[in-house]
C-alpha positions as CSV (number, residue, x, y, z in Angstrom):
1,X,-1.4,13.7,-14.3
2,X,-3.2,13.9,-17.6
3,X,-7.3,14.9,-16.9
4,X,-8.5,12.0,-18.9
5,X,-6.8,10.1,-16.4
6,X,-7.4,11.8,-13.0
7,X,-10.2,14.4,-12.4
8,X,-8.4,16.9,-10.3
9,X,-8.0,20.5,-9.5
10,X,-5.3,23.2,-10.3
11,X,-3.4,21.6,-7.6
12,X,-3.8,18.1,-8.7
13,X,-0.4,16.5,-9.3
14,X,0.7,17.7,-5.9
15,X,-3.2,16.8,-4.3
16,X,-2.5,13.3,-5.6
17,X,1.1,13.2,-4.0
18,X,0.5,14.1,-0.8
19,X,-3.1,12.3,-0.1
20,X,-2.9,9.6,-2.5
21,X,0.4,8.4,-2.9
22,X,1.9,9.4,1.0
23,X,-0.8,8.9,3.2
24,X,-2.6,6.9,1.4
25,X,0.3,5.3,0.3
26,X,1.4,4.7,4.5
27,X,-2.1,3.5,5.3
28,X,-2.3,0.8,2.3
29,X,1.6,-0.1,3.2
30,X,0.7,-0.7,7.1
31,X,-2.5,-2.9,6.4
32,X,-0.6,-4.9,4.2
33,X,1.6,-5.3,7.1
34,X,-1.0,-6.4,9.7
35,X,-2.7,-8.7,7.1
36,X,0.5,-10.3,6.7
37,X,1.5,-10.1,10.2
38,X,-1.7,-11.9,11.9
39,X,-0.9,-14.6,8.7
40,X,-4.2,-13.6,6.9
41,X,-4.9,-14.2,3.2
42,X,-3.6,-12.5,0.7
43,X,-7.0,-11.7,-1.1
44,X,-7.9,-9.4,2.0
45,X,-5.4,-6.8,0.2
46,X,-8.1,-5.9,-1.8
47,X,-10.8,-5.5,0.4
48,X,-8.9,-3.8,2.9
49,X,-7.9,-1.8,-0.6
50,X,-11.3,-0.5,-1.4
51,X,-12.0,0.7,2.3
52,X,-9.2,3.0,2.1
53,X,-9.6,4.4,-1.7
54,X,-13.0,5.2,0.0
55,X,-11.3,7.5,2.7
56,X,-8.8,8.7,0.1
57,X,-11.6,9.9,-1.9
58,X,-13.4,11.7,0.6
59,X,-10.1,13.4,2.0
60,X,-9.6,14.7,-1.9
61,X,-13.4,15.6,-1.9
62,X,-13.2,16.8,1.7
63,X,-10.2,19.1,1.9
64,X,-9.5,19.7,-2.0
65,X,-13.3,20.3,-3.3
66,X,-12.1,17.2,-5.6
67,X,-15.3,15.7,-7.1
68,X,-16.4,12.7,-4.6
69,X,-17.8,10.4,-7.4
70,X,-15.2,9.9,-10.0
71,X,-14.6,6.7,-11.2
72,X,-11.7,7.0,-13.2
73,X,-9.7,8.8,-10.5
74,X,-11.3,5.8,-7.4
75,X,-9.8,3.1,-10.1
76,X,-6.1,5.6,-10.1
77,X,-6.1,5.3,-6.3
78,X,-7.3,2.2,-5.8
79,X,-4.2,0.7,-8.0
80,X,-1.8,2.7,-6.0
81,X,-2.8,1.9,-2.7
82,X,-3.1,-1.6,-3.6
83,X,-0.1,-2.1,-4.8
84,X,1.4,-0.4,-1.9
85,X,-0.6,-2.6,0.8
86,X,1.0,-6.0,-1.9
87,X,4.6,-4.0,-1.3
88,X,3.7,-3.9,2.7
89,X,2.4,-7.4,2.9
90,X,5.0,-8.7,0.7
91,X,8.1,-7.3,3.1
92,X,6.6,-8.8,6.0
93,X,5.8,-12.0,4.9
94,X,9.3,-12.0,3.9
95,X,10.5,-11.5,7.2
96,X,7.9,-13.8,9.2
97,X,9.1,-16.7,6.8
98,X,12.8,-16.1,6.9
99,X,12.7,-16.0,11.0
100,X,9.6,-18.4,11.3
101,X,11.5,-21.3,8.6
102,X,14.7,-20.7,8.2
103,X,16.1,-23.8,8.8
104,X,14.2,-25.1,4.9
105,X,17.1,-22.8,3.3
106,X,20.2,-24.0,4.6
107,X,23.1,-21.8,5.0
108,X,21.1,-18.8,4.8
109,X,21.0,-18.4,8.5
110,X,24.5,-18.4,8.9
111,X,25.1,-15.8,6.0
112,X,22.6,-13.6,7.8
113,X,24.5,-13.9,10.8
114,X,28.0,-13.6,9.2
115,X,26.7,-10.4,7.5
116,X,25.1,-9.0,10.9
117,X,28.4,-9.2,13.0
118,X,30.3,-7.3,10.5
């Protein structure tokens, strides 16, 4: 990752990986999840979003000696994670509307179940 881009230590690439883009990454996806699951807003992403570049941040400050206060690297994860909480929220919703209204799309139902028993 270039350092105009991401403030980060020797380790960085591998730092942002691991804490950013996996767990990070897992936490965004399963919020997106439960906001979609309980049938909340879609704007919530990005609160929900800013929380966890928070605790992103302070695990790169915490365990890395990554500097806390970085803009440029907050607005880097904050774009990940919030476009892997859109990719969580997106799946489900998916899901929820194909079990919840299938019968708007007909013949859909029956493919799924044609595909399903073989």
């Amino acid at each position: 990752m270039p350092e105009w881009l991401y403030d980060a230590g020797p380790n960085g690439d591998w730092v942002f990986v691991l804490v950013t883009v996996v767990m990070g990454g897992l936490a965004a996806y399963a919020t997106g999840s439960a906001i979609a699951a309980t049938w909340r807003p879609r704007w919530q992403l990005v609160v929900y979003g800013f929380l966890i570049a928070c605790a992103v941040r302070f695990i790169h400050y915490a365990l890395f000696h990554e500097p806390f206060i970085a803009p440029r690297s907050y607005v880097v994860d904050l774009i990940v994670l919030i476009a892997a909480a859109a990719f969580g929220f997106r799946v489900t919703r998916r899901r929820q509307m194909r079990e919840q209204y299938d019968w708007l799309a007909p013949g859909t139902a029956e493919q799924t179940a044609r595909r399903a028993d073989l």
